[in-house]
MARKEGU-423366 format. One record per residue (C-alpha): residue number from 1; y, x, z. Coordinates in Angstrom, 1 decimal, m for minus. Layout:
# MARKEGU-423366
<nr=NUM	c2=Y	c1=X	c3=Z> $
...
//
This chain:
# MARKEGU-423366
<nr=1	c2=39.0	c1=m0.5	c3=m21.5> $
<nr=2	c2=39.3	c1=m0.5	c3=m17.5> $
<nr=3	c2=38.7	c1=m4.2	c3=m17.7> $
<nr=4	c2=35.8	c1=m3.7	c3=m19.7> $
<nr=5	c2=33.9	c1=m0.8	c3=m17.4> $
<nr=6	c2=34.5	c1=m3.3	c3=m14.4> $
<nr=7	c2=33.3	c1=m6.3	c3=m15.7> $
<nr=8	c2=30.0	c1=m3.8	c3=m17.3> $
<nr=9	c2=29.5	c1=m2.7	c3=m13.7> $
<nr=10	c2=29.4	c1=m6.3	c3=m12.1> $
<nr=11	c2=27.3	c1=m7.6	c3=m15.0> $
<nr=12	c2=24.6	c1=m4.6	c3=m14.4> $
<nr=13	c2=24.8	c1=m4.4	c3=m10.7> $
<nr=14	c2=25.5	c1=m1.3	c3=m10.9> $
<nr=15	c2=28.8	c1=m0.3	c3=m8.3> $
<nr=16	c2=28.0	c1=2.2	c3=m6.3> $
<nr=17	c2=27.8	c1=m0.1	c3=m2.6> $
<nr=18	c2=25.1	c1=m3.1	c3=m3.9> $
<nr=19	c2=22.1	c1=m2.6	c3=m2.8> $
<nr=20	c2=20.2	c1=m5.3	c3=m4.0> $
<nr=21	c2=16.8	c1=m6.1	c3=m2.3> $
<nr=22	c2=14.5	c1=m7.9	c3=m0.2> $
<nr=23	c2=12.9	c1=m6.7	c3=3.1> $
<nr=24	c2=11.6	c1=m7.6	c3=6.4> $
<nr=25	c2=11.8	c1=m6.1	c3=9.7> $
<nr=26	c2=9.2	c1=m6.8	c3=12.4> $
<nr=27	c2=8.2	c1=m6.2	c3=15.4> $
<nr=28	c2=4.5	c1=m5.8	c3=17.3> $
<nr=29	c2=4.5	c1=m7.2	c3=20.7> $
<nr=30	c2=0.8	c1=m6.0	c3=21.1> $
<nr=31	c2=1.7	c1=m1.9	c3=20.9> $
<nr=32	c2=5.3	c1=m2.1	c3=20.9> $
<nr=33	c2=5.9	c1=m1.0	c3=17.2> $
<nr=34	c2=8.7	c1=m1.5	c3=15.2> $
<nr=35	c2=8.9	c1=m1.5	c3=11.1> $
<nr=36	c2=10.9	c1=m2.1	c3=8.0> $
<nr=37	c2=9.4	c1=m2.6	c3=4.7> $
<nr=38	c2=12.0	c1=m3.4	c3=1.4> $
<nr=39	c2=11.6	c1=m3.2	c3=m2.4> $
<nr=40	c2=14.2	c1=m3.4	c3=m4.7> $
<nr=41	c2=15.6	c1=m2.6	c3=m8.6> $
<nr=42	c2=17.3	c1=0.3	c3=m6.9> $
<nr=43	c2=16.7	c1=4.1	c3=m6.7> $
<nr=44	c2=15.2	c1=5.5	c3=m3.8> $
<nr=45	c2=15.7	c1=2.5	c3=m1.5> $
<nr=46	c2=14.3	c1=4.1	c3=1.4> $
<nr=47	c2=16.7	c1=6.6	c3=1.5> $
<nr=48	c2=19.4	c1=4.0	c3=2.3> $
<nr=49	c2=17.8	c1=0.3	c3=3.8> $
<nr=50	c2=15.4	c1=1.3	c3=6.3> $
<nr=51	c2=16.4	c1=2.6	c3=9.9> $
<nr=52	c2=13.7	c1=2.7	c3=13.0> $
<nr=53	c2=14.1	c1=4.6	c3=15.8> $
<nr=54	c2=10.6	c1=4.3	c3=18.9> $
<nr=55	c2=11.8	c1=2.9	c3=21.8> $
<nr=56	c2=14.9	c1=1.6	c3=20.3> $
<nr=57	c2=14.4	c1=m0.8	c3=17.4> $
<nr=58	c2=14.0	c1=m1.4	c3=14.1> $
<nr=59	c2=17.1	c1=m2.5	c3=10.9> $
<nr=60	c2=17.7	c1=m2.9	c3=7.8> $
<nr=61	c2=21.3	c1=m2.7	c3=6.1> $
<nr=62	c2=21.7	c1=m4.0	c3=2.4> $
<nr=63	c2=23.5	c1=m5.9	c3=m0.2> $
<nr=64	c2=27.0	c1=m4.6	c3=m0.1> $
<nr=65	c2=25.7	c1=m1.9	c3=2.3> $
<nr=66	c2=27.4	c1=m0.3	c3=5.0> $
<nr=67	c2=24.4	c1=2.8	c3=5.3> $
<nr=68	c2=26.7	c1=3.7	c3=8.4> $
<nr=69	c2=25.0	c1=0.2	c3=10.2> $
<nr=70	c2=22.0	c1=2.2	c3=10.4> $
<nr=71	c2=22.6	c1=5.6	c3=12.7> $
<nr=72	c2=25.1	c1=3.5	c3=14.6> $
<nr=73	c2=22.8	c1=0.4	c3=15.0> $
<nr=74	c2=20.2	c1=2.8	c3=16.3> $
<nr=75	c2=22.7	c1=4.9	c3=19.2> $
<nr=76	c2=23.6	c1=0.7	c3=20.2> $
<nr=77	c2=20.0	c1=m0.1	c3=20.6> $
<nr=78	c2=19.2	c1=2.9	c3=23.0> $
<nr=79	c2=21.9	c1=1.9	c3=24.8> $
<nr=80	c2=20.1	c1=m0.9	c3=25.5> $
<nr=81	c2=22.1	c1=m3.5	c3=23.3> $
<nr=82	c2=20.2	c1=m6.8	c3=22.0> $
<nr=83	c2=19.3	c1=m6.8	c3=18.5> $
<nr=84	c2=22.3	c1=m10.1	c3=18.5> $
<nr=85	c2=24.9	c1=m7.5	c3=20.3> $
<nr=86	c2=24.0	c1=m4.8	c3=17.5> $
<nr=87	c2=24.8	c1=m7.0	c3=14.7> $
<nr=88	c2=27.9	c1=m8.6	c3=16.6> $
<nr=89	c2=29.2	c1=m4.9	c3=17.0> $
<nr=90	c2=28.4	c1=m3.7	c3=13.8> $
<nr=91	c2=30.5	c1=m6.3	c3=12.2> $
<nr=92	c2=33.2	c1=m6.2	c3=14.3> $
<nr=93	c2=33.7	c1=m2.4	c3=14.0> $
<nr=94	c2=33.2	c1=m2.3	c3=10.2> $
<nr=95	c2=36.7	c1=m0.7	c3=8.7> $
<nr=96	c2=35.3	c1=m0.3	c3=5.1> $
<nr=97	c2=36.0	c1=m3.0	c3=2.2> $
<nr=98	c2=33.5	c1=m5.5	c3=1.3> $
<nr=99	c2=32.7	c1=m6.7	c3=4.5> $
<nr=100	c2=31.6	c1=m10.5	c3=3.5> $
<nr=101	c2=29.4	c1=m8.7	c3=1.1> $
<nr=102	c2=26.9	c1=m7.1	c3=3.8> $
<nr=103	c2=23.6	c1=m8.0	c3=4.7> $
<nr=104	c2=21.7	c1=m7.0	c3=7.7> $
<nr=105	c2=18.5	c1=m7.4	c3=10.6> $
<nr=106	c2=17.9	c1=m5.8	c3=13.7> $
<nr=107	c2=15.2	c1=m5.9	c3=16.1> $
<nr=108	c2=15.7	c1=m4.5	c3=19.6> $
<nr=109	c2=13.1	c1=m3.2	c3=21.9> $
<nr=110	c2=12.1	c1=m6.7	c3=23.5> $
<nr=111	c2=11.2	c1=m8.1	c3=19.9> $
<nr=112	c2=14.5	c1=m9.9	c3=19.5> $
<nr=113	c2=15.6	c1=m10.6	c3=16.3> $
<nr=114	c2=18.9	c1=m10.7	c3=15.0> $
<nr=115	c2=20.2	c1=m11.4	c3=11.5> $
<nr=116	c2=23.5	c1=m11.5	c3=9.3> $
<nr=117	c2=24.0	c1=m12.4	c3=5.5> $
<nr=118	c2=27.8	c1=m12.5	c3=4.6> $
<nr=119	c2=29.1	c1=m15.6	c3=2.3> $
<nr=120	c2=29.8	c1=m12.8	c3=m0.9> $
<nr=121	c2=26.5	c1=m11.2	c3=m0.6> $
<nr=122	c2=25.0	c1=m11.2	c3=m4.3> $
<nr=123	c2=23.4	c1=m14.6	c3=m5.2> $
<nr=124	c2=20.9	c1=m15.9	c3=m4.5> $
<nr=125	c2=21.4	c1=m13.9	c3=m0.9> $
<nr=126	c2=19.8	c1=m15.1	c3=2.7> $
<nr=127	c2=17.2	c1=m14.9	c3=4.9> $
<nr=128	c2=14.0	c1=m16.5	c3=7.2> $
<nr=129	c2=13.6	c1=m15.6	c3=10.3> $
<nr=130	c2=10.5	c1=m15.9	c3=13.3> $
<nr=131	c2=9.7	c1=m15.1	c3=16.8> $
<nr=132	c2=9.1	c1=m11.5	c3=15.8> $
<nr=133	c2=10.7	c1=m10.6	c3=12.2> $
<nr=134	c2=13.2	c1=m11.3	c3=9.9> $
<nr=135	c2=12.6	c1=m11.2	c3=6.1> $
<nr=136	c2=15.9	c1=m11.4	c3=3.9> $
<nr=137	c2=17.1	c1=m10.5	c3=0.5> $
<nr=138	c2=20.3	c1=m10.8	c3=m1.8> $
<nr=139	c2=20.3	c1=m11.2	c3=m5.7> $
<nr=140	c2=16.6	c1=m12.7	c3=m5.2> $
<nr=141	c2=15.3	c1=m15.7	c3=m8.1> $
<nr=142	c2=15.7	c1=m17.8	c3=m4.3> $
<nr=143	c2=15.0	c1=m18.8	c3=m0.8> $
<nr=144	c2=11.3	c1=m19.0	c3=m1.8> $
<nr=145	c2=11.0	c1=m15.1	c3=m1.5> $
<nr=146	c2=11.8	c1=m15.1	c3=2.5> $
<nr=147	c2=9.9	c1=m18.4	c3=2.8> $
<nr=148	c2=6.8	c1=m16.0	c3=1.5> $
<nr=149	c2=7.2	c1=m13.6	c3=3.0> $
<nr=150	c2=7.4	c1=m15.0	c3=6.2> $
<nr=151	c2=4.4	c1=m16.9	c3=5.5> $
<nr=152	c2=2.6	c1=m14.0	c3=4.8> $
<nr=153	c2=3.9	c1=m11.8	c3=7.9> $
<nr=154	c2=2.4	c1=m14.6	c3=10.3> $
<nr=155	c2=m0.9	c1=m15.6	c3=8.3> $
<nr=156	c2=m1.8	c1=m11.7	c3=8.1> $
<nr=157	c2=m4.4	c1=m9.8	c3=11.0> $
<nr=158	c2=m4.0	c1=m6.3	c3=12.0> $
<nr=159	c2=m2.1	c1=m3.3	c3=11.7> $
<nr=160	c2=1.7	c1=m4.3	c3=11.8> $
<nr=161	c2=1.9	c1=m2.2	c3=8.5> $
<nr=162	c2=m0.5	c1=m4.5	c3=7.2> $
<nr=163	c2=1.5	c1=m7.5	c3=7.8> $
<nr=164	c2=4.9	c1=m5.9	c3=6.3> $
<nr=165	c2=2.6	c1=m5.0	c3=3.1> $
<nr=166	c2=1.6	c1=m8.6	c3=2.7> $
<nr=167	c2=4.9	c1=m9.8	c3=3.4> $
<nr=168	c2=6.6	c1=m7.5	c3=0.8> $
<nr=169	c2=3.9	c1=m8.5	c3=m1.5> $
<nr=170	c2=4.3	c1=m12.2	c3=m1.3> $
<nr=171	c2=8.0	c1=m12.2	c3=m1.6> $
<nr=172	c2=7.8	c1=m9.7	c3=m5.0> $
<nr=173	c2=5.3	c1=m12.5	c3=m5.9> $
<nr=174	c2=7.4	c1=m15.3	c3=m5.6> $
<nr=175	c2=10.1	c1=m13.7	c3=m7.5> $
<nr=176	c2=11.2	c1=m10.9	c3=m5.4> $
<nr=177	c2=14.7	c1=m8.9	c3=m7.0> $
<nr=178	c2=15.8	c1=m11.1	c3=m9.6> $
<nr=179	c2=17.0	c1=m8.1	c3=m11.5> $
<nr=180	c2=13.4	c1=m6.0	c3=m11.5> $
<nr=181	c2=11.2	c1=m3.5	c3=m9.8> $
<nr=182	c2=12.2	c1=0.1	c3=m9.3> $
<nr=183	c2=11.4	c1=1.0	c3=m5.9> $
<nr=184	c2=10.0	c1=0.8	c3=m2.5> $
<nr=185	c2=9.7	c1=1.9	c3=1.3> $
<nr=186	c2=7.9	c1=1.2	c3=4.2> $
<nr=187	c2=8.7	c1=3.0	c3=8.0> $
<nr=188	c2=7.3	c1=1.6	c3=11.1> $
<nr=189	c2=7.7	c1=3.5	c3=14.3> $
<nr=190	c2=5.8	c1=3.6	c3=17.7> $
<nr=191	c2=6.1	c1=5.9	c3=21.0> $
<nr=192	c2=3.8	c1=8.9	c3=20.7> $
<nr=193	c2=1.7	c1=6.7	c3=17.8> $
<nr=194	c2=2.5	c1=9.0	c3=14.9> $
<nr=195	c2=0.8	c1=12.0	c3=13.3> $
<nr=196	c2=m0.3	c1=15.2	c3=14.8> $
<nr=197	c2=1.8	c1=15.8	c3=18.5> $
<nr=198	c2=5.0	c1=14.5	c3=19.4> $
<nr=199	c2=5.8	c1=12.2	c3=16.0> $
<nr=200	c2=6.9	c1=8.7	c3=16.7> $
<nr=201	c2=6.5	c1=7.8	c3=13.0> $
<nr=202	c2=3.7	c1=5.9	c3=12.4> $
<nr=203	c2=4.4	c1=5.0	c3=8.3> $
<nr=204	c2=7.3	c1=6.7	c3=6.6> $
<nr=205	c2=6.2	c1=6.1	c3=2.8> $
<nr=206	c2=8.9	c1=6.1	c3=m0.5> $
<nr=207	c2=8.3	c1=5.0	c3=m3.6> $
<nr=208	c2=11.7	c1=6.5	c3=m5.2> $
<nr=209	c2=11.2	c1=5.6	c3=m9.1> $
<nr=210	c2=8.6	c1=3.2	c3=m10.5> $
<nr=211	c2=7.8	c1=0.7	c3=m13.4> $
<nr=212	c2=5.1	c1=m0.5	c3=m9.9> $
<nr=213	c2=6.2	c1=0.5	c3=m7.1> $
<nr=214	c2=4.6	c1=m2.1	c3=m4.6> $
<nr=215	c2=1.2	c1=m1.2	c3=m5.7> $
<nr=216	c2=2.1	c1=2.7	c3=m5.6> $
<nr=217	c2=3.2	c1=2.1	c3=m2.0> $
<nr=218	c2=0.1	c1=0.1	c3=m1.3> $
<nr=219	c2=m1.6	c1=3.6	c3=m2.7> $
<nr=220	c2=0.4	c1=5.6	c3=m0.4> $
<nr=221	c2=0.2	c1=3.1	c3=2.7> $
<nr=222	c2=m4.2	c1=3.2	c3=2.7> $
<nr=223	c2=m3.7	c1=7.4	c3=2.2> $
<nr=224	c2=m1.8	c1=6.9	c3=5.7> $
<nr=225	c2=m3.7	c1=4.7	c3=8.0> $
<nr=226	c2=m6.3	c1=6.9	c3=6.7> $
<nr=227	c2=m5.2	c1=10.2	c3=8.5> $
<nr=228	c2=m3.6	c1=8.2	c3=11.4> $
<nr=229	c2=m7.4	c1=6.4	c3=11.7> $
<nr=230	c2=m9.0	c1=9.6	c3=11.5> $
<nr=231	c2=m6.9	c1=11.4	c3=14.1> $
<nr=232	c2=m7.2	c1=8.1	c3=16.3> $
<nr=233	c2=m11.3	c1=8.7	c3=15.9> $
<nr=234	c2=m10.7	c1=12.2	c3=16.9> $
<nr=235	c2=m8.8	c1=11.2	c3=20.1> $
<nr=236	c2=m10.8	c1=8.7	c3=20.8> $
<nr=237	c2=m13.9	c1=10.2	c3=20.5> $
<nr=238	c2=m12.3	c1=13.3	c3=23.1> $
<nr=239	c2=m11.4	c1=10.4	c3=25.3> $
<nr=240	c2=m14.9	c1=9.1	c3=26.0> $
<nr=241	c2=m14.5	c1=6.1	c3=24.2> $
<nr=242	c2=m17.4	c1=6.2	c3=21.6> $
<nr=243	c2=m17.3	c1=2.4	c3=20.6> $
<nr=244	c2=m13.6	c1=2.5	c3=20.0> $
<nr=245	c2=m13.9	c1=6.0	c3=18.2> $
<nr=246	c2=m16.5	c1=4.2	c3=15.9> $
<nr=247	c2=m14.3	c1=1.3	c3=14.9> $
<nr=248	c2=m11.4	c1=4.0	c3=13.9> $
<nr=249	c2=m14.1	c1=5.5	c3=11.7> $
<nr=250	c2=m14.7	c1=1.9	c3=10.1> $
<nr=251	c2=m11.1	c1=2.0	c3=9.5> $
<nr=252	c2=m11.3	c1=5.3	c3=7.6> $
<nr=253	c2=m13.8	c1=4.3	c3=5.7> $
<nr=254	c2=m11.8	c1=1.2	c3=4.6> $
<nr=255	c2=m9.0	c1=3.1	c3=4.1> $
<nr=256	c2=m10.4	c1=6.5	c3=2.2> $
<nr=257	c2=m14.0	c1=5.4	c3=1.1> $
<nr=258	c2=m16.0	c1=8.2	c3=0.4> $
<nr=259	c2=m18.9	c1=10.2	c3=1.0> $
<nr=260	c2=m17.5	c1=12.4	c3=4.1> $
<nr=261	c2=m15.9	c1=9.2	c3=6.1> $
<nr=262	c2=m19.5	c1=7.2	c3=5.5> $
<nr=263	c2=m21.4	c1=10.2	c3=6.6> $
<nr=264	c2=m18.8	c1=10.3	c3=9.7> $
<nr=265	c2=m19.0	c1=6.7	c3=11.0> $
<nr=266	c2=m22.9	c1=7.2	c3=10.4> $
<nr=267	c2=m23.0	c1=9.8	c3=12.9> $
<nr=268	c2=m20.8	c1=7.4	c3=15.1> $
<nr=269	c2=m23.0	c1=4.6	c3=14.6> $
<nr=270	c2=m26.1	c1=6.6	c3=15.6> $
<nr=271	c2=m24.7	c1=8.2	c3=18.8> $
<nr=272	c2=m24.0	c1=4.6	c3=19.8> $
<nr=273	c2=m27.7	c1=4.0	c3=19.4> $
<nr=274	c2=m27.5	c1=1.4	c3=16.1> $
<nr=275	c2=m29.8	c1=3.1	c3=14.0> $
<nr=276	c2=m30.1	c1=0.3	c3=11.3> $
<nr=277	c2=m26.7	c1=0.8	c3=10.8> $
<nr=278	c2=m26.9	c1=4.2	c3=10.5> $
<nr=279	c2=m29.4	c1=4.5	c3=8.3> $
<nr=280	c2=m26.9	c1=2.3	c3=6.3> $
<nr=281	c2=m24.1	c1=4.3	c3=6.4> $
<nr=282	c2=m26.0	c1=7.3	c3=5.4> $
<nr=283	c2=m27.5	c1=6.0	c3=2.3> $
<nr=284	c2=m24.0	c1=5.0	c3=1.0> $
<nr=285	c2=m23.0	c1=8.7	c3=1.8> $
<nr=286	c2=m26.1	c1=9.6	c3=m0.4> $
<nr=287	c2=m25.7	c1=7.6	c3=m3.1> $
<nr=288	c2=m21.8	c1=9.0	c3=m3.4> $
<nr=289	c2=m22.8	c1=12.0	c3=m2.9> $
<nr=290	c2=m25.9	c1=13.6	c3=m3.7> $
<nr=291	c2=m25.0	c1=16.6	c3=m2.0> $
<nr=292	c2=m24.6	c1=14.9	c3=1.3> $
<nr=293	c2=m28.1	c1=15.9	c3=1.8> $
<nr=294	c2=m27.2	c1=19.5	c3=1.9> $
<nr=295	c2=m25.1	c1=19.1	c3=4.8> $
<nr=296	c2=m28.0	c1=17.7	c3=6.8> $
<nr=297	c2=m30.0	c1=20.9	c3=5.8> $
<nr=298	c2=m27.2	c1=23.2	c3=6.7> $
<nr=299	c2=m26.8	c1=21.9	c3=10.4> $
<nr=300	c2=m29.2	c1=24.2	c3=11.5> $
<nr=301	c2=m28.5	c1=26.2	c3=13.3> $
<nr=302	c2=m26.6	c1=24.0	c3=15.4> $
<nr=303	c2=m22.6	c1=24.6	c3=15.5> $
<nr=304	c2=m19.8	c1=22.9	c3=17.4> $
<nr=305	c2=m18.7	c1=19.4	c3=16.0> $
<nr=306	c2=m19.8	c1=17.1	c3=12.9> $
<nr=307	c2=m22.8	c1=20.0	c3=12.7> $
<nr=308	c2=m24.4	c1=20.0	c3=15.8> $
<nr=309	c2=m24.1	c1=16.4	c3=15.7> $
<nr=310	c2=m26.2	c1=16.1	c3=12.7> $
<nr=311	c2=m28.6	c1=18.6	c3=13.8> $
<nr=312	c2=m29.3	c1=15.9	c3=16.4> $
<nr=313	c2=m30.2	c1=13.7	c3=14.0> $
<nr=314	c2=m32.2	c1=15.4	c3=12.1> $
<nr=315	c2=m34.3	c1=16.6	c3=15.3> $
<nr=316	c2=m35.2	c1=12.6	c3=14.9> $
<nr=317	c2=m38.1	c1=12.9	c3=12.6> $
<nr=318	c2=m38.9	c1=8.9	c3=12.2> $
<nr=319	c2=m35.6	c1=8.8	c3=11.2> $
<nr=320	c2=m35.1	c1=11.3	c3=8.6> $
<nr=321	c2=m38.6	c1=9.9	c3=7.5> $
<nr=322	c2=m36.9	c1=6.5	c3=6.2> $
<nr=323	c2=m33.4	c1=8.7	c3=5.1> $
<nr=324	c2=m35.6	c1=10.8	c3=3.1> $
<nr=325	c2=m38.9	c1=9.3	c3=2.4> $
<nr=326	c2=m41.5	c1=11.7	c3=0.8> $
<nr=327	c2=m41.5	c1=10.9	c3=m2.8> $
//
């Protein structure tokens, strides 16, 4: 009966240690950000594959895991390690069975990459690597999901989160965990760059337990470059920087289209003197919401932010002519 559990457990994946997945870590040379993205047939993979730490670096520890790899791989990387000396130490001070099983990536603070896939890592195990990231996998349908993935890190414009999303969504299309879909994470780090004050985390999303959990974390992932573009617009906008201010807003609206971030990068697009486009922007605000027109009305009298702002506008009677034309 022993004999039987065992050979059940292999068959199924199911020992406690495999963590069977595919992921990429990259780097941004352009703001210094660091990230890991990873899906897998696996509970809450997040809670064990990703590690990022600002300043430091970025890993990802897998396939026969060691989680230990990731705490320790961060205190090497402050201590100013390269991402090949990480993985060289890791390795070397690894106690625990199953050693030839792990698979692992690290990028240090420079961008270096670094990358290790042991020869009894579940088949088909391995990994691609470029200048700035390194997309691996174990128990994958091949080497065609790190080929896509690094295809699709280096062919992508933008965000870095943006890139890892394409990435992790060109290897689950070629194929991706051989076994299924379950979960998925993304974390991507930057000094100072996160949420509200004194948050180095850009991105920390989990999909713990889903029948689609790439497109929930796609969900997730727009909800959060939409608050980190709105709070960039903010600061920004504080700054003196109206231009830059109004391309965060165009983010927003990409990112959570609605009435009340159209209305907003109208307003920005007026203050910069592009009425046309204005105009524009407040039409689609109108024709999402109807009521947008009562927040125009209710700007008088004038109050501090958005209201005053509009109250502005409104004092612009050729304009509000062609916003509201007399019927």
């Amino acid at each position: 009966m022993h004999r039987i559990l065992l050979g059940l457990c292999a068959a199924l994946s199911l020992c406690a240690a495999d963590v069977n997945t595919f992921s990429i870590v990259a780097y941004d040379p352009a703001t210094g950000d660091c990230g890991v993205t990873v899906a897998s047939k696996y509970f809450s993979v997040g809670a064990v594959v990703p590690w990022a730490e600002a300043g430091a670096g970025c890993i990802a520890t897998q396939a026969n895991v060691n989680v230990g790899y990731g705490p320790r791989g961060l205190e090497l990387l402050r201590q100013g390690l390269t991402a090949q000396q990480v993985v060289d130490k890791l390795l070397a001070g690894d106690t625990f069975p199953g050693k030839d099983g792990r698979q692992l990536a690290v990028i240090d603070k420079q961008g270096n990459v670094a990358a290790f896939t042991g020869p009894n890592a579940p088949n088909w195990a391995g990994g691609r690597q470029g200048k700035t990231w390194s997309a691996q996998g174990n128990i994958l349908v091949g080497p065609r999901v790190p080929e896509a993935m690094g295809r699709a890190f280096e062919a992508t414009q933008g965000d870095l989160a943006e890139k890892l999303f394409a990435a992790l969504q060109a290897g689950d299309d070629a194929g991706g965990d051989s076994r299924g879909k379950q979960s998925a994470s993304m974390l991507v780090v930057g000094l100072g760059r996160g949420r509200n004050i004194n948050n180095d985390r850009l991105i920390y999303i989990n999909v713990d337990d889903s029948p689609a959990p790439i497109p929930e974390l796609r969900r997730l992932l727009d909800l959060n470059l939409g608050m980190l573009y709105s709070q960039w617009m903010g600061e920004l906008r504080t700054a003196g920087k109206p231009k830059e201010a109004r391309d965060a807003a165009s983010k927003l609206v990409k990112y959570m289209p609605g009435a009340q971030s159209q209305l907003t990068l109208g307003v920005m697009d007026y203050e910069l003197g592009d009425k046309p486009a204005a105009l524009a922007d407040f039409r689609k605000a109108l024709e999402m919401d109807p009521n947008v027109r009562r927040q125009f009305e209710a700007a008088a009298p004038p109050q501090p932010g958005r209201g005053q702002r509009l109250r502005t506008i409104m004092d612009d009677q050729e304009f509000m002519k062609q916003l509201f034309p007399a019927k």
